[in-house]
N, C-alpha and C positions, 0 to 999 in steps of 0.2 A: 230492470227492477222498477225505474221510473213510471215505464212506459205501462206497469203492469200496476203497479199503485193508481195512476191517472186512471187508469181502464176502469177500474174497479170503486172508482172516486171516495177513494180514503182520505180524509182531512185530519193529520196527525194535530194542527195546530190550532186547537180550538181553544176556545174561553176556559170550558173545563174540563179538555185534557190540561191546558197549562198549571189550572188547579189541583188537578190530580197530580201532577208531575211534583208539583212544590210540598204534598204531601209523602212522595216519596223522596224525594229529597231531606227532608225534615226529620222521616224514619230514616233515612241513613246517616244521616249525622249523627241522631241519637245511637247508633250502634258504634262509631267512632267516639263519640263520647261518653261510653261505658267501656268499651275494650281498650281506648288508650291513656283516657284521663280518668275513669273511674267516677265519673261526674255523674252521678246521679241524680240531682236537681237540673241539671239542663237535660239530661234525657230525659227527666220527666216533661219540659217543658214544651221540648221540643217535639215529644209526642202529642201533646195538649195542641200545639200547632198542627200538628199532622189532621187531629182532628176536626178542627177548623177548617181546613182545606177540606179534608174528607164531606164535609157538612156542603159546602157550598160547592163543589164541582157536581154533584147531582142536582141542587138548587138551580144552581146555572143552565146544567141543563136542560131541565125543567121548564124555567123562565124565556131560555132563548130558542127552546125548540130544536136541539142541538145534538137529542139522546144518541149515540152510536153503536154497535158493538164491539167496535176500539173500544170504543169508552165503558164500558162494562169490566172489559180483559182489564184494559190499564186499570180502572178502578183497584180488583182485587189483585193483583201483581204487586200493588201500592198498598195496600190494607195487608198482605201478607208481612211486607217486611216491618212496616210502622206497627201495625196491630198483633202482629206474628212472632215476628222473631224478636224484635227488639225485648219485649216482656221476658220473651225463653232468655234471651241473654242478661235481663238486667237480675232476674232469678238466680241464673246459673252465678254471676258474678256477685251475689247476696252471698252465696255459701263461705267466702272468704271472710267475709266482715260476722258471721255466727261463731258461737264456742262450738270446738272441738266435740264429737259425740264419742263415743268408746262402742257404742251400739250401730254407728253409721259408718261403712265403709266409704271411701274416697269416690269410688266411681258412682255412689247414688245420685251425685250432683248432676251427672246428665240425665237423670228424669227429668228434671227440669224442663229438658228441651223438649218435652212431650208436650208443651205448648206447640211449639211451632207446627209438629205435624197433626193435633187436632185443630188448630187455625186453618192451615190446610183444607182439611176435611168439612170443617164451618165454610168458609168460600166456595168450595166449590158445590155444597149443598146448595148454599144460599144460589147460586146462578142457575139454577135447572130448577130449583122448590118454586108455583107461584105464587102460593097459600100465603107468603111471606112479603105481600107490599102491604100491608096495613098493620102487618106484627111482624115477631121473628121467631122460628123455631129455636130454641139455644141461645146460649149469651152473644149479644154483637161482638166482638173482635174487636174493638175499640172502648168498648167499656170493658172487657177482659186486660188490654192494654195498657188503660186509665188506671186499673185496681192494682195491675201489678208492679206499674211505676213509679204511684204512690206509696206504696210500702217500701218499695226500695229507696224512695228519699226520705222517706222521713225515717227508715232503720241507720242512713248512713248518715245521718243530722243527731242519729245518737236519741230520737223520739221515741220509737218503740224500740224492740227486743227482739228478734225471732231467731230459734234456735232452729237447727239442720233440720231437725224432722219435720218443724211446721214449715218452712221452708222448699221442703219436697213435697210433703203433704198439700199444701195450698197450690201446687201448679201444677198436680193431678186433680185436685176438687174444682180448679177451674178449668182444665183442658175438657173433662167431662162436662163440666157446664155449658161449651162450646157447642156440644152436639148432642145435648140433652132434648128429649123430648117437649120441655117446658116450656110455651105459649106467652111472648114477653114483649107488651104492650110497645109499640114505637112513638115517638114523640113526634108523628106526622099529623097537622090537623087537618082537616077536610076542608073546615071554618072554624069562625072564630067565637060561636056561639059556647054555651056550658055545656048541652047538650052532646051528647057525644062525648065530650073532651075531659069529663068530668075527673078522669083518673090522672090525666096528661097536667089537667090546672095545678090540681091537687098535688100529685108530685113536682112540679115545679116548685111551688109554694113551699117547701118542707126541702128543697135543695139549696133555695135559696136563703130559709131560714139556719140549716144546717151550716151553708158556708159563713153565715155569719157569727153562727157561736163559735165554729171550731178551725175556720179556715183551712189551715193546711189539715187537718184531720179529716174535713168532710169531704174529702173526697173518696176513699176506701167504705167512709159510712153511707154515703150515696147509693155506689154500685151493689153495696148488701141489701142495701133499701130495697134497691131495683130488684133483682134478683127474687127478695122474699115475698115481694109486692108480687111481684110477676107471679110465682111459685101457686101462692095462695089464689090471686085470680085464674090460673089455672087449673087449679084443685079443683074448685067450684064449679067452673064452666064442664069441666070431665065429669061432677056428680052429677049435675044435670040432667048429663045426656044417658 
């Protein structure tokens, strides 16, 4: 096996495979820390780390000239479980802390997990689509994962409310969103002029104003931002043509 890795000069130990790695590392703790402590404020945070990792092992990348096709696989291998399942699970374990329905049987709680395998199908689109290095078709996986970690800590802090049906409802409206047809601007700039970037400023400016009025709220109010933002500049560019 050495001798066929050397041949084939596979470098497992790079700058950002190690940042990828610490990104799955990060998702899986947060999966330990909702199936055994119930801790939903550190799975959220520790997804928010995942993202960070996520952000800069392609940076890195990029910067040291390093791109691989390891490094792609590991990428999404690491994006499935932090951006994938962790969400399916922190959903699935939401259903315990909602009231009771009379109209929802017990097994509807694993819809839930229909996260995981539209994430699935988000990933592995995303690595064959090339339409998708300046935008994304579908919701990224990680802001899908950011939306749904968020509601889970702030439902379990006793800040919002969500009963069973919005609960199932909301992680089939986002699994769809995964693999939605909708055209959804990336925060990549080219440069650093206005030009071009004008949408990417603009929604920075209004995230950063968001997190200041509502803090732990702006985060769920973000990803809808993105989402309707995206939607609507999609609409337009479709009438268009």
């Amino acid at each position: 096996m050495g001798f066929i890795l050397q041949k084939m000069k596979i470098r497992l130990f790079t700058i950002p495979n190690m940042l990828t790695l610490g990104n799955l590392i990060c998702g899986s703790s947060a999966v330990v820390a909702l199936l055994m402590h119930a801790d939903f404020e550190l799975a959220f945070w520790l997804v928010v780390a995942s993202a960070v990792f996520d952000f800069f092992d392609g940076f890195a990348a990029r910067l040291l000239k390093s791109t691989s096709a390891i490094g792609v696989e590991l990428d999404s291998l690491a994006d499935m479980v932090s951006f994938g399942l962790v969400p399916a699970i922190a959903m699935f374990c939401l259903w315990d802390l909602a009231p009771a329905s009379a109209t929802l049987p017990e097994w509807a709680r694993y819809l839930t997990l229909i996260i995981v395998a539209f994430s699935a199908l988000r990933l592995a689109k995303f690595n064959i689509d090339d339409t998708q290095t300046t935008e994304f078709c579908g919701l990224p996986t990680p802001a899908n994962g950011l939306f749904c970690l968020s509601l889970a800590m702030l439902m379990a802090a006793g800040e919002i409310t969500l009963c069973r049906w919005a609960i199932v409802t909301i992680s089939i409206g986002m699994a769809y969103m995964l693999i939605s047809p909708v055209r959804m601007f990336a925060l990549k700039f080219k440069g650093f002029g206005w030009q071009g970037n004008e949408i990417r400023y603009s929604f920075i400016a209004v995230c950063i104003l968001l997190i200041a009025l509502f803090t732990r709220y702006a985060v769920p109010a973000i990803i809808l931002l993105y989402m309707v933002v995206s939607a609507i500049r999609w609409a337009i560019n479709v009438s268009k043509k």
